[in-house]
N, C-alpha and C positions, 0 to 999 in steps of 0.2 A: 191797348186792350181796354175796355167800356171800364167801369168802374161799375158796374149793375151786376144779379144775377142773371142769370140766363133761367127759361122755366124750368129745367131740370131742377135748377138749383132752389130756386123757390117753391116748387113742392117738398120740396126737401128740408127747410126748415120750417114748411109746414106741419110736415106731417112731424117731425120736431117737435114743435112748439106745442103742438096737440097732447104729445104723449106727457111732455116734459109737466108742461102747467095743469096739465090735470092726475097725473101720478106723482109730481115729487114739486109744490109749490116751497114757500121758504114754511110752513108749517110742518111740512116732511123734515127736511133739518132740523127745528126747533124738538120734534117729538124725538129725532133719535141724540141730541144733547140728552134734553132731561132723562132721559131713559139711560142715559151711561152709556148707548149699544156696544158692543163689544168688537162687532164689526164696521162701522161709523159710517156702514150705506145699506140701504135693501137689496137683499141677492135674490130677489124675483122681478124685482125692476130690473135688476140687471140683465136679467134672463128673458125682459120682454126686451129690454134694447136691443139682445143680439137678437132673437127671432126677429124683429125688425129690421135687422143688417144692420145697425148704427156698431157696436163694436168689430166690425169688421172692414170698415168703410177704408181704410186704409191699406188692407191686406190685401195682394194681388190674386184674380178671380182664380187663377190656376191651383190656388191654395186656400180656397171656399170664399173670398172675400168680394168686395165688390170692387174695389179697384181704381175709385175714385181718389182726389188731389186733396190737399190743402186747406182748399177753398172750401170745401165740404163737411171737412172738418173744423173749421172755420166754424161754417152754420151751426153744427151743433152743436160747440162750446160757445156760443155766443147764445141759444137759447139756454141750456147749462146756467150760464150769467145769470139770466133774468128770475131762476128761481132759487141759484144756488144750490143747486144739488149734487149733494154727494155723490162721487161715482167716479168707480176706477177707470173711465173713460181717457182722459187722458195720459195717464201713468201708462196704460194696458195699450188701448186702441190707438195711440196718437203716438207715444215715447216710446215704447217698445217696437209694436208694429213697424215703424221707420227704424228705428236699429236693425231687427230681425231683415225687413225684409232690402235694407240697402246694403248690409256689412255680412249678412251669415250665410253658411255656405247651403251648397241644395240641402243636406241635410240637414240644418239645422233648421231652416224654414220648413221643409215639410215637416218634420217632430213638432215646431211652434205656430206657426203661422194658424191650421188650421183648427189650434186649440183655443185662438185670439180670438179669429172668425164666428166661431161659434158660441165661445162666450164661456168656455169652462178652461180656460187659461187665465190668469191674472199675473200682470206682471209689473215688477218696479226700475228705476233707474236710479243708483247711487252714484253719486256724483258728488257733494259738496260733501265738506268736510269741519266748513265753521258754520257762525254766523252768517255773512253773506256768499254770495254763488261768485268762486271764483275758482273754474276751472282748472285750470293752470296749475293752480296749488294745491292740485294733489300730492297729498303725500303716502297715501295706503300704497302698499311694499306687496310688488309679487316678485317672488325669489323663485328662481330655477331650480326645482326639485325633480330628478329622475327623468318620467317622462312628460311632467308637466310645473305646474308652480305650487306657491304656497301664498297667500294670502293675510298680512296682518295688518290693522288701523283700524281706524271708526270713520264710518259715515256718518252725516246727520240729515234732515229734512230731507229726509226721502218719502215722498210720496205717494201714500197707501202701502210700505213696505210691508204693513204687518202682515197683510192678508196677501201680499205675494205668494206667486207658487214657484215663480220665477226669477231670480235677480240679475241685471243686466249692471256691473259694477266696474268701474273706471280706476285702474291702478299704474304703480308706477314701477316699471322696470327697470327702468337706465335713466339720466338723468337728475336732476333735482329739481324741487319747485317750481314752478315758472315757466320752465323748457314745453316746447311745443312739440319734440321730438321725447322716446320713452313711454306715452300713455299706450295704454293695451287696455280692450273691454273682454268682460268677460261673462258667459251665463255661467251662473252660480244657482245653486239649488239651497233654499233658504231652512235648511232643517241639515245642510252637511256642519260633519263634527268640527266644534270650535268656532260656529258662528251664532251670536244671539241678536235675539231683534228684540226690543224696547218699544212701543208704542206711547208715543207724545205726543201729549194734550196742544191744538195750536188753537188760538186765542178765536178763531173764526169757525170752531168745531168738526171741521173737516181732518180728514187722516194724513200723516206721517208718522215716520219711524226713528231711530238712531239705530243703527248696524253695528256690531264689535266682531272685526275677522282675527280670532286668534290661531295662525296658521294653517287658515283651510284650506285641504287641500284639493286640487281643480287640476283636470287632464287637459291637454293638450287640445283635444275635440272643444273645450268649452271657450276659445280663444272667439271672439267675435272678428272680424276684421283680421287685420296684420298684428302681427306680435311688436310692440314700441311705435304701432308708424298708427295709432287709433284715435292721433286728434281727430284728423278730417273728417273721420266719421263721425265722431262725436261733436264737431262742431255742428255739422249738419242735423243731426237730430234736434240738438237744443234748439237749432233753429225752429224748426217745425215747431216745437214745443213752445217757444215764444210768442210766434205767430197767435197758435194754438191758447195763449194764456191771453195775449192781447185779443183777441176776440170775444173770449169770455169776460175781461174787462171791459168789451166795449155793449156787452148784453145786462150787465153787471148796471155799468150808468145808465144805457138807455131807461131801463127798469125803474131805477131812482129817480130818474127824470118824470116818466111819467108819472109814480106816486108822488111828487112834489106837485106838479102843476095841477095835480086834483085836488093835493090840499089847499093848492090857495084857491083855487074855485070854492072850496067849501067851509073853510075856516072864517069866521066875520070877526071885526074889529071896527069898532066905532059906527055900528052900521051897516060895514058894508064888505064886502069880501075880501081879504088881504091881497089880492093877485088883483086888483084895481089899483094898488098901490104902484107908482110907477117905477120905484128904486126896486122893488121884487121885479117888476116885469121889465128891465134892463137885466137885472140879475138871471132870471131863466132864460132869455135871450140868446146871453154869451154861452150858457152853457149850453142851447140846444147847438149853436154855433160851433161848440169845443167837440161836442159830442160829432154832429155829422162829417167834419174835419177830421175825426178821427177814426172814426168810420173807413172812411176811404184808405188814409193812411194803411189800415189794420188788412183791408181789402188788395191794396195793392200789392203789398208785404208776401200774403198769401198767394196771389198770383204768380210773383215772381219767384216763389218758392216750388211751385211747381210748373213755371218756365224752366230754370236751370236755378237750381240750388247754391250750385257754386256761385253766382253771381248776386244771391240775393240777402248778403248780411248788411249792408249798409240797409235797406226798405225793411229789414224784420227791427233792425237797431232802432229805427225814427217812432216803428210802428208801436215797439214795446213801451220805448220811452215816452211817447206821448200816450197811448190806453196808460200806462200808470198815472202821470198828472193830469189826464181830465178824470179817471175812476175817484183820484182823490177829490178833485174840484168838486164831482157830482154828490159823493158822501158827507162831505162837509157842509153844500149849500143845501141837500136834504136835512141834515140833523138841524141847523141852526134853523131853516126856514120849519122844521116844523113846530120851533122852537123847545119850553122844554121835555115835552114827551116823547121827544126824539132822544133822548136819553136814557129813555127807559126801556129796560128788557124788554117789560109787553109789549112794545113797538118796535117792527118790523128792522125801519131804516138801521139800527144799529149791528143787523147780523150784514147786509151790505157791506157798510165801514169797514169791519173785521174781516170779510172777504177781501176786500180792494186792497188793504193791506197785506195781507199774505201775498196776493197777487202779484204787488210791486215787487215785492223781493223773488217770487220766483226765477229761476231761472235770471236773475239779474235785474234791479231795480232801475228806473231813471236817471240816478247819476251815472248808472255803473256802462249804459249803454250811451249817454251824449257822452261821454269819455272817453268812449270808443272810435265814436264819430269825431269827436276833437282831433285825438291824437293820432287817424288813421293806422289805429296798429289793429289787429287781430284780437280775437278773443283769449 
């Protein structure tokens, strides 16, 4: 398969890229920091994304969506990148959406699906439970209660959990740590008795949460998938989800990349433009080199995620691991090339950095995925 878009697809983060950088540039983030927001995105942007069908880009048409791949979603986390913008797009349209609509039963997608579509649904994925994303080790406890379970642990870095309406949360029934067998998902409603949400400040000013399930309790209906058998599903989604982050990593550098090569057109030294200098113009070189290499990676990844899913965690592993070390490459040889004003708040490049970094750790940072590819084991 080409490595290009098709013009579908290039209108499409056309028409993207139009709404993105002219509604929510990184000025749009920097206004809702200072201001504290309390929601930490605008809910009428949001409300023009879905009349535009962007939040529902993943949802199948039969349940108001449009129906499209990966790839698509792709495009639009990858203009996303370029300005930073806040938005439950991915939590909701991207990590939910692919849970709902590959793991829940008819009922459940008709009740969610067309409230994703439209854009008055918001929803989260708890999943990690320390510092870094490591699956496996879950430890939140669903006990068999009656005709359904009971729920207690903490999640952490959950991804726009505050403003959920929805929670989509990964627990453990049988087994211990580790075990690949035992996880069960579940939709949870983030206002049942015994569960709090916390909103956590993260260093790049975008939203998450910490979750505390002190024995909530969930009916039997709210089981997503199989009861003990919900890796596979949940493997699969993060997948998307990575793709989905490595794309916006790779919109994230491009971004940086061209605000660097304009400053060395415009910045002088001794005379004459810094970007004359030939140790900088080696230096931007490799990275546009790092960057279109990555590119592809992030492209192929996506495609083979919506080839056959099952087949596609080695191309999301390569794809994630590398958008995390060129995002970091690009942030680093931005701040240092713009020398020292690159460290200062009133310039831009530094809300990127703090992006890229969250990024990495998303859903599994660079070490955590050539480790994977090392060792040929599973997630």
């Amino acid at each position: 398969m080409a490595l290009v878009l098709t013009e579908e697809q290039s209108m499409l983060r056309d028409s993207a890229r139009g709404l993105i950088s002219d509604k929510a540039p990184v000025a749009h983030l920097r206004g809702l920091r200072d201001a504290k927001d309390a929601t930490g995105f605008s809910r009428d942007l949001w409300k023009t994304f879905a009349e535009m069908g962007f939040s529902g880009l993943l949802v199948p048409d039969q349940f108001g969506g449009s129906g499209l791949g990966c790839v698509e979603a792709g495009i639009v986390m990858e203009e996303i990148g370029r300005t930073l913008m806040p938005s439950p797009f991915l939590a909701t349209s991207v990590l939910a959406a692919s849970a709902l609509s590959r793991g829940g039963s008819e009922a459940q997608k008709a009740q969610h699906l067309p409230k994703i579509a439209d854009g008055s649904l918001l929803a989260a994925l708890a999943i990690d439970e320390g510092a870094k994303h490591r699956p496996l080790q879950t430890k939140l406890q669903a006990t068999r209660s009656g005709n359904g379970f009971k729920l207690s642990g903490d999640k952490a870095f959950v991804v726009d959990g505050h403003t959920a309406d929805l929670l989509i949360v990964a627990a453990r029934g049988a087994g211990s740590a580790g075990d690949r067998n035992g996880l069960t998902l579940f939709l949870v409603d983030p206002k049942a008795k015994g569960l709090a949400v916390e909103r956590t400040a993260m260093v790049d000013s975008h939203n998450a949460a910490r979750i505390v399930f002190d024995n909530v309790e969930v009916n039997a209906d709210s089981v997503l998938g199989e009861v003990d058998q919900g890796f596979g599903l949940l493997e699969g989604v993060l997948n998307i989800g990575r793709g989905a982050v490595a794309s916006e990593m790779v919109g994230l550098s491009d971004e940086v990349f061209g605000r660097t090569v304009a400053y060395l057109k415009e910045r002088k030294q001794f005379g004459k433009a810094i970007g004359e200098f030939q140790a900088l113009q080696h230096r931007a070189a490799q990275l546009y080199i790092d960057i279109e290499i990555t590119r592809a990676a992030v492209l192929k990844a996506l495609q083979a995620l919506d080839t056959d899913i099952d087949k596609a965690a080695t191309a999301v592993a390569v794809a994630k691991a590398r958008a995390g070390t060129t995002a970091t490459l690009a942030v680093q040889e931005g701040v240092q090339m713009h020398g020292g004003m690159g460290m200062t708040d009133q310039f831009d490049i530094g809300f990127f950095m703090k992006r890229a970094r969250v990024c990495q750790e998303l859903f599994g940072d660079s070490n955590f995925h050539t480790d994977q590819l090392a060792s040929g084991k599973g997630y």
